[in-house]
C-alpha atoms as one frame of an Amber mdcrd trajectory, in Angstrom:
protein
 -17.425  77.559 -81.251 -13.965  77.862 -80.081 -11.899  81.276 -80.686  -8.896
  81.619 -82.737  -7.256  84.078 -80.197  -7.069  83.152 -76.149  -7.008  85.489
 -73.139  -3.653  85.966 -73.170  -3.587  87.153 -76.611  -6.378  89.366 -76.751
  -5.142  90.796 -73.252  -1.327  91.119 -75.134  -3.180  93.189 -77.540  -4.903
  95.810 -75.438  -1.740  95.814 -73.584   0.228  97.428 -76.615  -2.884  99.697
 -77.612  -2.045 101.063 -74.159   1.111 101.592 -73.967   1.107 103.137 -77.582
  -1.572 105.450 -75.738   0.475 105.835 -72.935   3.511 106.534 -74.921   1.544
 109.432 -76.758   0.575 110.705 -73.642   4.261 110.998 -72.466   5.200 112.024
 -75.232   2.984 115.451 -75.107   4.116 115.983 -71.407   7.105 116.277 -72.618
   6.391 118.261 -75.740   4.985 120.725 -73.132   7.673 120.921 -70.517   8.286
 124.330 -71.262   4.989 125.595 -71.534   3.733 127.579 -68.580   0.812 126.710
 -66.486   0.795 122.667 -68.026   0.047 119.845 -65.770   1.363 116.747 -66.405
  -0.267 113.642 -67.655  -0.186 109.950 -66.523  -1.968 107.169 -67.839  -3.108
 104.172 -65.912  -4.393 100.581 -67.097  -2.673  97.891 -65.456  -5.171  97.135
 -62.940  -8.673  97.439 -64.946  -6.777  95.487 -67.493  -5.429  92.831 -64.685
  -9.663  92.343 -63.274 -10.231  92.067 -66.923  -8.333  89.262 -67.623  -8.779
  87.464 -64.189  -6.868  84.095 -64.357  -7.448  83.162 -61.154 -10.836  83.757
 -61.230 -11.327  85.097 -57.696 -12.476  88.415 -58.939 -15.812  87.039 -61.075
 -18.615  88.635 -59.726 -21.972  86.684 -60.761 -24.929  88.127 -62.028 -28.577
  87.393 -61.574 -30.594  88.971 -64.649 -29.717  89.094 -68.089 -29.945  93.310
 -67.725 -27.181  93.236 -65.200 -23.781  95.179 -66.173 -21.383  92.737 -66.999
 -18.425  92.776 -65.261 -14.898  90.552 -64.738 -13.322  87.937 -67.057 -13.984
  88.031 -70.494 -14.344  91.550 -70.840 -10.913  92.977 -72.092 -12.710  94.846
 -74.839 -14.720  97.160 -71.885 -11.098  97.758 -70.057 -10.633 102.017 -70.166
  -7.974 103.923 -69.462  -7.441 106.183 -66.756  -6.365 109.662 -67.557  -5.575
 111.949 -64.979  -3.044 114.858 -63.895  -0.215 113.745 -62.193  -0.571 114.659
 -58.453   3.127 113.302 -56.998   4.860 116.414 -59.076   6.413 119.435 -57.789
   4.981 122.516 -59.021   7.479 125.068 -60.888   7.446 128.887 -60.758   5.671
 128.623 -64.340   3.349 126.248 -63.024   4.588 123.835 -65.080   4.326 120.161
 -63.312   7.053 118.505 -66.248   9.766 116.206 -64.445  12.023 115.832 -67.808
  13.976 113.018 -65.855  11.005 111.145 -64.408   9.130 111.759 -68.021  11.943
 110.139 -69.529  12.022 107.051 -67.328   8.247 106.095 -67.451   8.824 106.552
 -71.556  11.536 104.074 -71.576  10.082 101.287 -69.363   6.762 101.774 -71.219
   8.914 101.238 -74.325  10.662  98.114 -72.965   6.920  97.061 -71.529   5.867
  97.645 -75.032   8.518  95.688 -76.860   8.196  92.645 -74.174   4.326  92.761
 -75.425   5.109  92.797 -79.150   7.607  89.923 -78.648   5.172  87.619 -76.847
   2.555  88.267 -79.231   4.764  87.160 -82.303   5.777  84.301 -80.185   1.930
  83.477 -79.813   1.432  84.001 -83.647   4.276  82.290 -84.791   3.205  79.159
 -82.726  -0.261  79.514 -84.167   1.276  79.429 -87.633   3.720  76.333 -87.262
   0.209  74.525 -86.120  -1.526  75.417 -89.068   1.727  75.020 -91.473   3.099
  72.086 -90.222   0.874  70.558 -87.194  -0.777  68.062 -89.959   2.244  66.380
 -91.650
């Protein structure tokens, strides 16, 4: 049976529930950049997401019983997120670990990340539609 959406797509999707995750996450650092004592919070994805999706295939590792733990392409739906406290930040008198500017950057290239995402998605659905539309006439 073949499936409607391809690797690409499905790996386009967790990509934006990410980076809406991400953006959240951000988002409450800097809701809390005045609050003594807060460490900051970073997100990271990219690279469980990139063995996830394995193009190249170099990264498969093969399994020998059924029981095994399955692991590399195929398996966007098992990719997690890492969540941890930033360690590269300077700590403030407060203790506060907020970097307002650097805060602000990772929000907007997560949003242009984000919007890059949502565009090749609709691109991918709108070609999907046109086939189904028009492909037979």
């Amino acid at each position: 049976m073949s499936q409607l959406f391809d690797k690409a797509t499905k790996a386009l999707g967790a990509s934006i529930n990410f980076r809406q995750l991400k953006h959240s996450l951000v988002s409450s650092n800097l809701a809390n950049a005045e609050t003594p004592g807060y460490k900051a919070k970073r997100l990271r994805f990219e690279e469980s997401l990139s063995r996830a999706i394995d193009l190249s295939g170099k990264t498969a590792m093969l399994t020998s019983d059924p029981d095994h733990i399955a692991n590399g392409p195929g398996r966007i739906s098992n990719v997690r997120a890492d969540i941890f406290e930033d360690p590269d930040i300077n700590l403030t008198n407060d203790g506060n670990t907020v970097d307002l500017e650097k805060e602000m950057s990772i929000l907007k290239e997560n949003s242009i990340i984000y919007k890059a995402a949502v565009q090749l998605i609709n691109k991918k659905l709108g070609a999907l539609k046109y086939t189904v539309t028009e492909g037979g006439r």
